[in-house]
C-alpha positions in Angstrom: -19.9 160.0 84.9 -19.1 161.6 88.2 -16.5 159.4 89.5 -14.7 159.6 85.6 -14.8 163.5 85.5 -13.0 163.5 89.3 -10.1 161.1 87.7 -9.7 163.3 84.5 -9.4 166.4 86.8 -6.7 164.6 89.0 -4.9 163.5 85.1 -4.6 166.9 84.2 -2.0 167.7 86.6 0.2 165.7 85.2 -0.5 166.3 81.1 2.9 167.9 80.5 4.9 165.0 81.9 7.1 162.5 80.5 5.1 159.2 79.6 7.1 157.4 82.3 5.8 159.5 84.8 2.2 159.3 83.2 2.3 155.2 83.1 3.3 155.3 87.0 0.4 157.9 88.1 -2.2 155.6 85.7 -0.5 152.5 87.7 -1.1 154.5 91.7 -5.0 155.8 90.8 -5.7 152.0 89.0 -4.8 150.7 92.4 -6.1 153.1 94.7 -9.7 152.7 92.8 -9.3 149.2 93.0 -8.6 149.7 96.5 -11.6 152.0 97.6 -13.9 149.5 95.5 -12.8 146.5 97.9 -13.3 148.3 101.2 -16.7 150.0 100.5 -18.1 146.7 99.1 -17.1 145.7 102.4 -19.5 148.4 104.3 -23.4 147.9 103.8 -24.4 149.7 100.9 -27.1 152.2 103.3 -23.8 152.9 105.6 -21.6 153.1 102.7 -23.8 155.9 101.0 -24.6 157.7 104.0 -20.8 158.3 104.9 -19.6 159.4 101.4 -22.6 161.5 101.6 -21.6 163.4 105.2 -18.1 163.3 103.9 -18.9 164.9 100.4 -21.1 167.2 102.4 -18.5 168.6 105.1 -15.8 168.8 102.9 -16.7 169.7 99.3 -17.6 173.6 100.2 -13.9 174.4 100.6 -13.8 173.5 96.4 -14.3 176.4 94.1 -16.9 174.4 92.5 -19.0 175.5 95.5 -19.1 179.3 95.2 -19.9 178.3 91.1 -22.8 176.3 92.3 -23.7 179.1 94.5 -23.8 181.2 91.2 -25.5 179.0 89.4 -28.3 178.7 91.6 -28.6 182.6 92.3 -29.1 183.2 88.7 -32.0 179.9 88.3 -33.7 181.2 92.3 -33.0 184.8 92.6 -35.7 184.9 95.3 -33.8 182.8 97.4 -31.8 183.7 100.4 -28.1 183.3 100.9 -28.9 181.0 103.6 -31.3 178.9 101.3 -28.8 178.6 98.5 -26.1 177.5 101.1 -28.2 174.8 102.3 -29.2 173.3 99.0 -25.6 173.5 98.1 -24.4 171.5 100.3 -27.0 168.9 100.1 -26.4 168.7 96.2 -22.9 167.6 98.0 -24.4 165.0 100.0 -26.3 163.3 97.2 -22.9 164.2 94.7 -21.2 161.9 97.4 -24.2 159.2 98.0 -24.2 158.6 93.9 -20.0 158.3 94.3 -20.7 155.7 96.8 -23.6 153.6 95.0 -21.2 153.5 92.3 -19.6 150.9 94.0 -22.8 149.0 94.5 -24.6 148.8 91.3 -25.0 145.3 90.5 -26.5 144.9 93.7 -28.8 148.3 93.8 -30.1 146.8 90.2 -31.9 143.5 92.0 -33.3 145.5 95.4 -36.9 146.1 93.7 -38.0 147.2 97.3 -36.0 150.6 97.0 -37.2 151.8 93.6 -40.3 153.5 92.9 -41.3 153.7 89.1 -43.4 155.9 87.8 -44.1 155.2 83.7 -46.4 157.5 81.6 -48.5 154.9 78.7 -45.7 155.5 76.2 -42.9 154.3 78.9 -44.8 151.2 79.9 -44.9 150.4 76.1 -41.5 150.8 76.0 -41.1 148.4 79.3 -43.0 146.0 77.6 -39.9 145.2 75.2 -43.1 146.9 72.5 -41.0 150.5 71.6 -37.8 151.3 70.6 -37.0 154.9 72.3 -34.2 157.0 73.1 -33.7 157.3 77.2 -32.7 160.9 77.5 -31.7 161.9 81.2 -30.2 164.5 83.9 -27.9 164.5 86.6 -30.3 164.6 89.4 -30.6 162.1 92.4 -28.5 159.1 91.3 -29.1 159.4 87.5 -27.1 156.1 87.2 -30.2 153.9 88.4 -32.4 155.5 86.4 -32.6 152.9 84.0 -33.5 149.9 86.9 -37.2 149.6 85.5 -36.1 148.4 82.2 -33.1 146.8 83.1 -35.1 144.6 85.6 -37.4 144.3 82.2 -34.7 142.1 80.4 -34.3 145.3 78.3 -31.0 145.5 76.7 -29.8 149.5 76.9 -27.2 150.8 74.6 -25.5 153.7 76.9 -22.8 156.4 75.7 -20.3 158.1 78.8 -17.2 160.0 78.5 -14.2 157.5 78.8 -11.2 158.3 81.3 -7.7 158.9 80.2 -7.1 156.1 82.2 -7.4 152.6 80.8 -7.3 150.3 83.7 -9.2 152.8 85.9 -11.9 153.3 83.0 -11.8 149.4 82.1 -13.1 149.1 86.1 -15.4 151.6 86.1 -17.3 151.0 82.9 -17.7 147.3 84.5 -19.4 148.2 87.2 -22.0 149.5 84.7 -22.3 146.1 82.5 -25.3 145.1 84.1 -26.9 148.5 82.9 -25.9 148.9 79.6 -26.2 144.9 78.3 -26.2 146.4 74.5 -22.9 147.9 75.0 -21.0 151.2 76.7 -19.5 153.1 74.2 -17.4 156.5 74.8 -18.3 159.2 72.5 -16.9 159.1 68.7 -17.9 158.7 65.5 -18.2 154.8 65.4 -20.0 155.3 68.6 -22.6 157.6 66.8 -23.0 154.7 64.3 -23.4 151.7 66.6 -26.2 153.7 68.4 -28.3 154.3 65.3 -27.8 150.6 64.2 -29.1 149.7 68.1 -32.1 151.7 67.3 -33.0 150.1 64.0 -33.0 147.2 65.4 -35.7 147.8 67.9 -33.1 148.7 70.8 -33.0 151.0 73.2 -30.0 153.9 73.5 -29.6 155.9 77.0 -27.7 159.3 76.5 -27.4 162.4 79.3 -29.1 165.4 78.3 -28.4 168.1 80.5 -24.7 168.5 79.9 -23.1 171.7 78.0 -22.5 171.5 74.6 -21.0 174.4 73.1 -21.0 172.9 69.6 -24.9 172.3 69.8 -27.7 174.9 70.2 -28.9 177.6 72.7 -31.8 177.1 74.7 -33.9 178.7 77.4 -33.2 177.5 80.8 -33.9 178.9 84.2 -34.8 182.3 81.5 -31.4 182.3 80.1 -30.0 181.2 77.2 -28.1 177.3 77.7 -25.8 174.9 75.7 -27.7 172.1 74.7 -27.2 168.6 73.0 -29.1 168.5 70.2 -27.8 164.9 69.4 -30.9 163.2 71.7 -33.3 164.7 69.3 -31.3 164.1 66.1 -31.5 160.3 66.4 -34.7 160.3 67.7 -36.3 162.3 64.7 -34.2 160.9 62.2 -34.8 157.2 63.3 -38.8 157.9 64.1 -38.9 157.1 67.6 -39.5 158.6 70.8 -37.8 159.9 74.0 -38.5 159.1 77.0 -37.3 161.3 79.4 -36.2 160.0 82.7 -35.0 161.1 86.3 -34.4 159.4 89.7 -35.6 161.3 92.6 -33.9 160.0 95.9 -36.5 159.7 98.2 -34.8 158.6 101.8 -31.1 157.4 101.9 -30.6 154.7 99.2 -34.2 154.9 98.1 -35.7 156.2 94.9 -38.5 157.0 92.7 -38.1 156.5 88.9 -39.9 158.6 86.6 -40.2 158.4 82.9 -42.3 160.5 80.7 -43.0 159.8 77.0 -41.8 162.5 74.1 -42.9 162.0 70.5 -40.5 164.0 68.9 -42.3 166.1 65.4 -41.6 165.3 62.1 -41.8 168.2 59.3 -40.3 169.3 56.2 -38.2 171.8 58.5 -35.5 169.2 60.5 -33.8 171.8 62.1 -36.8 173.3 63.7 -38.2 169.6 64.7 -34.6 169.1 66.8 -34.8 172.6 68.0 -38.0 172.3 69.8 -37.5 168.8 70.8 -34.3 170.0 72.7 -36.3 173.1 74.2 -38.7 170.9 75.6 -36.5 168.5 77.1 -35.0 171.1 78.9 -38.3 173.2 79.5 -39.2 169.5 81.5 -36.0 169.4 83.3 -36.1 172.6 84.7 -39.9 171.8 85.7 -38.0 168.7 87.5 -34.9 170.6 88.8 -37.4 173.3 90.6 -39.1 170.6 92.1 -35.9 169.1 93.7 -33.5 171.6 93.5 -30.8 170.1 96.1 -30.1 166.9 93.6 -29.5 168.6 90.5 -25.6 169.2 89.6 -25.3 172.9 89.8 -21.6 172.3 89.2 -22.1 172.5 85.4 -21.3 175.4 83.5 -24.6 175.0 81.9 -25.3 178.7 80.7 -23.8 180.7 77.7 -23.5 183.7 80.0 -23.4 184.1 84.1 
């Protein structure tokens, strides 16, 4: 989660330092969370998104992060011009900062029907149906947080996985702002975790799990024509408990407006396992980067997605 990985990277400043010390910094960024919350919940959410966006936009260049995403993107466009990269740079910023913002507003975004746009394939609608156990497997483009409105409007209960801050009241907010998303539970990644998401799925639920982050303990694939960390996890489960993906993404269409996509993968079954969760994880990502060249400026070029730049 965006807002979690920006809190870590604050908490590792201070990782050397007594506990005392520690306890009082969890105590200041509890409350200044709490804080921010209370006053943007105050804005309308359109306003609300649209300043965090400017904001995120003006100021987020002057991070290193920028030149890497600069990087990133000369290596995945290398027909592109230094202006063009610039520009879709700092727009990633602006939707970075409108998904920070709509955060805040999630159990309200959830109900506003009138500013979603699905987009289901005939294996997705089955799964809408409450018909299809399935493994939601998505990327960090547009506000990848909403991209599971369709079936949570549904009544579907989604079992979700995220990355849990060091911080335990700050985390304990955050992951409530998700409860209307995940109704099946949030879980941060562990071992127990891995087993309450296969029990979900046997019993006909639904598990949501990011798939375009780097995993250096997983497998290589081709991305942008270079070799990638991948998770090969999505594709485990799926093969192992006989169901399919569906992979998703959130496309923002016009401030706090969005189409939902999802698009069915039956994941193959053969006497060679390893190959089955290879080329189920090659063709999730061969699909991502078919949606990532399409909208380029809401991907997170941020991520130290490639095994060599």
């Amino acid at each position: 989660m965006l807002l979690a990985r920006m809190f870590d990277r604050i908490q590792v400043l201070f990782m050397q330092k007594p506990s005392r010390l520690q306890n009082l910094q969890f105590k200041l960024e509890a409350a200044a969370l709490h804080t921010a919350v209370f006053l943007f919940r105050l804005i309308p959410i359109d306003a609300a998104s649209s300043l965090m966006g400017f904001l995120w936009k003006s100021f987020a260049p002057f991070n290193a992060r920028h030149k890497r995403a600069l990087r990133h993107l000369e290596v995945a466009f290398p027909d592109t011009t230094v202006q063009e990269r610039e520009r879709i740079v700092r727009r990633m910023w602006e939707n970075l900062g409108r998904v920070a913002a709509e955060t805040f507003f999630i159990d309200r975004l959830l109900t506003q029907d009138r500013r979603f746009e699905p987009v289901a394939d005939e294996l997705t609608q089955k799964v809408l149906e409450g018909n299809q156990p399935c493994i939601f497997v998505s990327l960090h483009s547009g506000n990848w947080e909403l991209c599971v409105q369709p079936a949570v409007r549904k009544g579907i209960e989604i079992t979700g996985v995220y990355q849990a801050l060091k911080n335990p009241s700050a985390d304990e907010l955050l992951r409530g702002m998700r409860k209307e998303l995940y109704r099946g539970g949030l879980f941060s990644k562990s071992h127990e975790t891995a087993r309450k998401l296969i029990s979900a799925l046997r019993r006909g639920g639904v598990v949501a799990i990011m798939g375009d982050l780097r995993e250096t303990r997983g497998i290589k694939v081709p991305f942008f024509g270079r070799p990638a960390f991948a998770n090969p996890i999505p594709a485990s489960l799926a093969r192992n408990n006989k169901v399919p993906i569906i992979l998703g993404r959130t496309v923002r269409k016009n401030g706090v407006h969005f189409m939902i996509e999802g698009r069915g993968l039956v994941v193959p079954v053969t006497d060679d396992k390893k190959a089955d969760i290879e080329a189920t994880t090659i063709e999730i990502h061969r699909v991502f980067e078919e949606w990532i060249r399409e909208h380029p400026e809401q991907w997170m070029w941020i991520h130290k997605k490639w095994a060599k730049i």
